[in-house]
N, CA, C and O of each residue as an XYZ file, in Angstrom:
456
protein
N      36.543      1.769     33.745
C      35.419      2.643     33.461
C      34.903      2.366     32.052
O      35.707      2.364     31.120
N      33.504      2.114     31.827
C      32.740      1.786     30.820
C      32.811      3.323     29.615
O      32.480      4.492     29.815
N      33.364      2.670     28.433
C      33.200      4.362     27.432
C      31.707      4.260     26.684
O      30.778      3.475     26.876
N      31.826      5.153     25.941
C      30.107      5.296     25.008
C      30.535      4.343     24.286
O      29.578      4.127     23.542
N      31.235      3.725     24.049
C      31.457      2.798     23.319
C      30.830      1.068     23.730
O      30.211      0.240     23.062
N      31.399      1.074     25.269
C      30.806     -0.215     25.286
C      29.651     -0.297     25.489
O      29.588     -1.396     26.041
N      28.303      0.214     25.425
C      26.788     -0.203     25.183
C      26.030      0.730     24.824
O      26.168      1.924     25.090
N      25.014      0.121     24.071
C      24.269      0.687     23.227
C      22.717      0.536     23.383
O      22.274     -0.514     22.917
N      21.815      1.383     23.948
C      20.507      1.173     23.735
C      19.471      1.780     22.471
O      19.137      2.961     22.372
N      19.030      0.599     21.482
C      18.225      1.000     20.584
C      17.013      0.848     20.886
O      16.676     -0.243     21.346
N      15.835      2.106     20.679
C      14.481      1.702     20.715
C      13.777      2.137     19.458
O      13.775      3.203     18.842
N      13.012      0.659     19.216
C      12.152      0.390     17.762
C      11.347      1.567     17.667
O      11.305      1.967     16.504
N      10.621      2.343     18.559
C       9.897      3.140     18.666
C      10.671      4.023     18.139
O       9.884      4.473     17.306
N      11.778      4.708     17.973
C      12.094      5.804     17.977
C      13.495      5.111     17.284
O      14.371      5.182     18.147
N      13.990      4.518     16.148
C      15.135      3.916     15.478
C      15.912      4.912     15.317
O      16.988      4.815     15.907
N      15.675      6.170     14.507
C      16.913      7.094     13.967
C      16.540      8.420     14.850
O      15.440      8.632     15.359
N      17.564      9.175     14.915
C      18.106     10.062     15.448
C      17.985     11.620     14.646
O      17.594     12.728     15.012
N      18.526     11.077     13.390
C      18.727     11.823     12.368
C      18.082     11.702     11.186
O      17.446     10.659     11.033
N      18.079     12.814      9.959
C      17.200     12.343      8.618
C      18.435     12.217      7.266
O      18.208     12.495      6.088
N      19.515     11.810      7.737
C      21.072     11.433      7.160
C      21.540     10.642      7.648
O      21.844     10.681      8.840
N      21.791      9.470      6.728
C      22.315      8.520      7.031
C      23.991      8.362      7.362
O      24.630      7.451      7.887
N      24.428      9.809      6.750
C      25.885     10.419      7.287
C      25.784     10.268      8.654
O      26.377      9.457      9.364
N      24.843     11.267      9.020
C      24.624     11.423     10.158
C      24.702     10.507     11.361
O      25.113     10.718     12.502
N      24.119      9.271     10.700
C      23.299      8.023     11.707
C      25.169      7.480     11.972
O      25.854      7.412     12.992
N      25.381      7.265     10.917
C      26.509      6.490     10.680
C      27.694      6.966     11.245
O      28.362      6.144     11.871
N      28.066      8.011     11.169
C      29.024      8.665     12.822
C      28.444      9.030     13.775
O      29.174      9.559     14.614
N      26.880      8.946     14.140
C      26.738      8.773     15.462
C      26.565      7.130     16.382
O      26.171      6.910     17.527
N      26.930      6.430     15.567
C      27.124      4.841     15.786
C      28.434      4.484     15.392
O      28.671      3.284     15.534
N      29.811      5.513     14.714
C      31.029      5.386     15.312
C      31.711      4.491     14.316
O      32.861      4.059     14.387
N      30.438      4.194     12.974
C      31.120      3.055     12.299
C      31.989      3.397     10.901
O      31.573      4.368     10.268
N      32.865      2.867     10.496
C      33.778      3.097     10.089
C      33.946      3.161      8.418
O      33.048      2.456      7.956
N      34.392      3.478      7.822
C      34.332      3.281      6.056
C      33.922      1.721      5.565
O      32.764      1.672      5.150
N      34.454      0.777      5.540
C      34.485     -0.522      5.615
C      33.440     -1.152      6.296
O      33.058     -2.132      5.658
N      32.573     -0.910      7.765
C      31.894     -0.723      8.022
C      30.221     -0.615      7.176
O      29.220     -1.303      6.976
N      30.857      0.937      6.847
C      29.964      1.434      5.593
C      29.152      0.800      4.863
O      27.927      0.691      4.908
N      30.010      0.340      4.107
C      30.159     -0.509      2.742
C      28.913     -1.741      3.013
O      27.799     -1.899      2.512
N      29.873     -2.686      4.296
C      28.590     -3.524      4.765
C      27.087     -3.420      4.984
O      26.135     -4.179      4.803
N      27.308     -1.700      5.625
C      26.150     -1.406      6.072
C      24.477     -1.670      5.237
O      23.426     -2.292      5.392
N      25.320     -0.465      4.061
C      24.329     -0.444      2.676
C      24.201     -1.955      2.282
O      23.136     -2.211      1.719
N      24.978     -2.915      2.441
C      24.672     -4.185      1.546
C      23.795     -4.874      2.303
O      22.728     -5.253      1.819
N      24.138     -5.123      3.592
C      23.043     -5.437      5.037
C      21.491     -4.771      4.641
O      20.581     -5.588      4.500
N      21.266     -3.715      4.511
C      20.336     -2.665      4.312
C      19.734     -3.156      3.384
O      18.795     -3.928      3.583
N      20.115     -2.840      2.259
C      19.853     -3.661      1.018
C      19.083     -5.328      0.784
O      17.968     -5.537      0.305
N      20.021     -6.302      1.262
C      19.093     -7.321      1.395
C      18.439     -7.593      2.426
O      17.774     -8.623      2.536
N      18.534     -6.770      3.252
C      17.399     -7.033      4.216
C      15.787     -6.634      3.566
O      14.899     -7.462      3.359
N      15.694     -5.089      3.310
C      14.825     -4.423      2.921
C      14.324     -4.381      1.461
O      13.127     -4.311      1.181
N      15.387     -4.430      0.483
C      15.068     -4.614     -0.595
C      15.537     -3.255     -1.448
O      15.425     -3.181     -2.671
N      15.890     -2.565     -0.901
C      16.045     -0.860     -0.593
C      17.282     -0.283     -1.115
O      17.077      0.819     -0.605
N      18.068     -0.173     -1.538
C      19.190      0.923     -1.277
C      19.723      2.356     -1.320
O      19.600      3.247     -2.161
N      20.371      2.288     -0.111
C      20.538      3.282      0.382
C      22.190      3.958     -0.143
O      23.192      3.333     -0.489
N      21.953      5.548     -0.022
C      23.557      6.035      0.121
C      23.613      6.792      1.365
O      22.747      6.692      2.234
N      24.887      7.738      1.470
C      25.478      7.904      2.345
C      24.386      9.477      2.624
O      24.246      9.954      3.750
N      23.841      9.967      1.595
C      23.251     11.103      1.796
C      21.731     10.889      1.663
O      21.059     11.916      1.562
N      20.994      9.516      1.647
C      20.119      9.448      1.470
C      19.171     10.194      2.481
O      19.436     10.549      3.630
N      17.913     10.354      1.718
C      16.992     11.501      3.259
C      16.529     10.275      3.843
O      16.223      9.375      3.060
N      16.421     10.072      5.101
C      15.911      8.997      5.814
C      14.444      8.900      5.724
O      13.885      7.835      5.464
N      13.631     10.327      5.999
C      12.408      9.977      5.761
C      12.064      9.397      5.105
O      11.288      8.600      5.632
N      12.166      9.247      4.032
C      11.622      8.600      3.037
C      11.216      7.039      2.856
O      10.419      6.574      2.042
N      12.205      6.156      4.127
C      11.775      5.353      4.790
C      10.627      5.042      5.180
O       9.806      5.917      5.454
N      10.299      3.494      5.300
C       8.859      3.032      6.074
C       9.509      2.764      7.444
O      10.693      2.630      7.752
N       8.114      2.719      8.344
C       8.968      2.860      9.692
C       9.714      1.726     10.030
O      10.483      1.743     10.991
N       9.515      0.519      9.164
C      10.096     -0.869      9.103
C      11.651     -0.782      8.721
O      12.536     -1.353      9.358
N      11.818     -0.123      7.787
C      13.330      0.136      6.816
C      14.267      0.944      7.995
O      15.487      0.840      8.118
N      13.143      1.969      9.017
C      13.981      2.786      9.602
C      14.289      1.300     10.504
O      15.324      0.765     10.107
N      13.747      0.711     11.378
C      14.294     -0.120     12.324
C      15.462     -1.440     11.626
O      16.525     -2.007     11.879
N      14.572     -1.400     10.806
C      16.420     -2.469     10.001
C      17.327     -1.623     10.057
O      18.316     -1.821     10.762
N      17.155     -0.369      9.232
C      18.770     -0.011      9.513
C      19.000      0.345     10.960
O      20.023     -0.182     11.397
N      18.421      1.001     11.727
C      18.594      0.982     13.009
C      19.855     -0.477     13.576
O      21.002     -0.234     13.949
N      19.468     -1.390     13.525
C      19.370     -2.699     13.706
C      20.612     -3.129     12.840
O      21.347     -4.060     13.168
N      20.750     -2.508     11.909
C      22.594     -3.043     10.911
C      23.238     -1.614     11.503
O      24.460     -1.622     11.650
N      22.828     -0.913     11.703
C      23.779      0.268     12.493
C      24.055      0.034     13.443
O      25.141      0.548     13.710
N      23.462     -0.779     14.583
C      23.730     -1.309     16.158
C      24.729     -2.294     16.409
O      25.518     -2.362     17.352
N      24.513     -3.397     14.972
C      25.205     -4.425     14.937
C      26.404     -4.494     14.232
O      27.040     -5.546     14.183
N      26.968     -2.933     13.393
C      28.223     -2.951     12.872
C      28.510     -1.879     13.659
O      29.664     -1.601     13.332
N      28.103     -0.962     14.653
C      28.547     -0.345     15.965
C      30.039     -1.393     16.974
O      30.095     -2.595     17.234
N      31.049     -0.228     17.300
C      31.823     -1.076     17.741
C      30.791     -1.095     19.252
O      30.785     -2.310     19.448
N      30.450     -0.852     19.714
C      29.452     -1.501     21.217
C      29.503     -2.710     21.102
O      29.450     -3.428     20.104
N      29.675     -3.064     22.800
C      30.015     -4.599     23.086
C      28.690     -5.188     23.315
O      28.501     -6.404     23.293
N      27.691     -4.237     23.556
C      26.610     -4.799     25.035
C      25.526     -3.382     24.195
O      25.598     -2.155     24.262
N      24.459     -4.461     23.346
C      23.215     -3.709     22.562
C      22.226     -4.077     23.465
O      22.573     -5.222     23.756
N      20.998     -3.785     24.230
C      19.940     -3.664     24.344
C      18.620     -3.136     23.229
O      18.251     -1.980     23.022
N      18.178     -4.202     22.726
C      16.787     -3.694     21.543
C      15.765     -3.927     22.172
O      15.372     -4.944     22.743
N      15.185     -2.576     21.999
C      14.159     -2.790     22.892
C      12.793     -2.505     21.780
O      12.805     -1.634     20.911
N      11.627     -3.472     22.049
C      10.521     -3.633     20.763
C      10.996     -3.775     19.427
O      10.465     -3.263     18.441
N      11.763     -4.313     19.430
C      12.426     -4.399     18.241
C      11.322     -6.111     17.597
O      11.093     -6.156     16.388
N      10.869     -7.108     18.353
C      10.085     -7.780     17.849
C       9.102     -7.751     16.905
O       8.970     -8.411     15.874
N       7.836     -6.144     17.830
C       7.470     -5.889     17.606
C       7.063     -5.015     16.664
O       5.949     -4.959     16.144
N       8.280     -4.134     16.404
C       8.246     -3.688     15.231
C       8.734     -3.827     13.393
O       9.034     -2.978     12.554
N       8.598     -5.539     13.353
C       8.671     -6.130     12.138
C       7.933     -7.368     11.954
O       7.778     -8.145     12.895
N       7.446     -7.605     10.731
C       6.721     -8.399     10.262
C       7.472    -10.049     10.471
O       8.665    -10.338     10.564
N       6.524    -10.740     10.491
C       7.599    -12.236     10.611
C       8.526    -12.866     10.016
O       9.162    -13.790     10.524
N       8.745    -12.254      8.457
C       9.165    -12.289      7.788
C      10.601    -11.660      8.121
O      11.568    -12.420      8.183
N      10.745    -10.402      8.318
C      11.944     -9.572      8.881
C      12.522     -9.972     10.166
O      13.691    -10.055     10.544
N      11.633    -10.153     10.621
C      11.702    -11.047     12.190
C      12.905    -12.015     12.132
O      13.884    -11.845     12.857
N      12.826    -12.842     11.417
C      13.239    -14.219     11.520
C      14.913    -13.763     10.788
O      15.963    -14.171     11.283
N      14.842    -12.745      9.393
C      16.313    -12.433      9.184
C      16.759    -11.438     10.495
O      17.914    -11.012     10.477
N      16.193    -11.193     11.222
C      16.862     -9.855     12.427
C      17.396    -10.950     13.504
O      18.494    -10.753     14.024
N      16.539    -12.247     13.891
C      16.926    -12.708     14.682
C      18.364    -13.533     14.285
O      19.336    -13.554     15.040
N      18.319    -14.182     13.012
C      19.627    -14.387     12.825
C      21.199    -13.617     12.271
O      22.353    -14.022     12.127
N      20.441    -12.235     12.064
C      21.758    -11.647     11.961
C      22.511    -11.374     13.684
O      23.637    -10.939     13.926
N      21.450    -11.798     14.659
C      21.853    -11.556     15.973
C      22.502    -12.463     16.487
O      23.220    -12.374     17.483
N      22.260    -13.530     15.744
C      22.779    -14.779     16.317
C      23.687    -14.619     16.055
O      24.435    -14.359     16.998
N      24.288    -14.642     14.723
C      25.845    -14.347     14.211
C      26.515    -13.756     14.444
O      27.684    -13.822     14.061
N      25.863    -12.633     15.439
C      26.736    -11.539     15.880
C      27.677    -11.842     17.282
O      26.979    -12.154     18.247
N      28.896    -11.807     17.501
C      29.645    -11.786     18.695
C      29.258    -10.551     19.867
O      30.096    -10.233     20.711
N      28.314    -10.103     19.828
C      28.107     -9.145     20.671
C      27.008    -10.047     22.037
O      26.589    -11.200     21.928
N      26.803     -9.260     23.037
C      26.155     -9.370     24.082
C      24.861     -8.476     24.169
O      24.789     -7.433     24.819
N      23.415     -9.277     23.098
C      22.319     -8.739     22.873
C      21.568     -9.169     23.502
O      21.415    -10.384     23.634
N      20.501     -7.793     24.391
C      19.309     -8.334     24.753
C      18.169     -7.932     24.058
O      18.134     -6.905     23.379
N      17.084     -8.827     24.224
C      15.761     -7.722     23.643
C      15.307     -7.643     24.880
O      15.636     -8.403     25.791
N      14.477     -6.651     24.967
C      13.096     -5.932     25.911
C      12.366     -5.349     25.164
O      12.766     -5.042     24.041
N      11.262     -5.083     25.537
C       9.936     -4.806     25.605
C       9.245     -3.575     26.544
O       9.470     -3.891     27.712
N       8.781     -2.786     26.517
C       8.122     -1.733     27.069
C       6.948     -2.107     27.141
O       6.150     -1.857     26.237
N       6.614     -2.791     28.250
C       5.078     -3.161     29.010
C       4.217     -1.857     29.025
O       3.087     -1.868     29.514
């Protein structure tokens, strides 16, 4: 039997959940160490940094889908589905999202909402 653990659906449209990144971050299960990565991921992706109590709004809707996107990928989930996730970054971000996916040992798809 499959737990909440083994898959994960993110949609670009709708990245966070919450306006705490506490928040985001035990509802994706990830761990202290984890953490740590998270913000540094975050960081050079976006340019940005973040803490553990930061208000999320304050985000562009771009920053919300990166972290979305380093929260999915340091999620213990085996099996991510991103869905518009293309679409919602510039080509520039694009091209680091697609290779942090590559590197990743997980079982990622993208989709699209026609």
């Amino acid at each position: 039997m499959n737990s909440p653990k083994d898959a994960l659906i993110c949609d670009a449209n709708h990245p966070l959940i919450s306006q705490c990144l506490r928040e985001e971050i035990l509802l994706y299960h990830i761990d202290t160490q984890g953490e740590a990565i998270l913000r540094e991921s975050f960081e050079r992706l976006s340019g940005k940094s973040i803490s553990t109590d930061h208000d999320l709004s304050e985000l562009s809707g771009g920053q919300k889908v990166l972290l979305m996107l380093c929260l999915a990928l340091l999620s213990p989930a085996r099996s991510i589905v991103f869905k518009d996730l293309r679409h919602s970054l510039d080509a520039h971000r694009w091209e680091h999202a697609q290779r942090m996916i590559s590197e990743s040992d997980k079982d990622i798809t993208l989709g699209c909402d026609a």
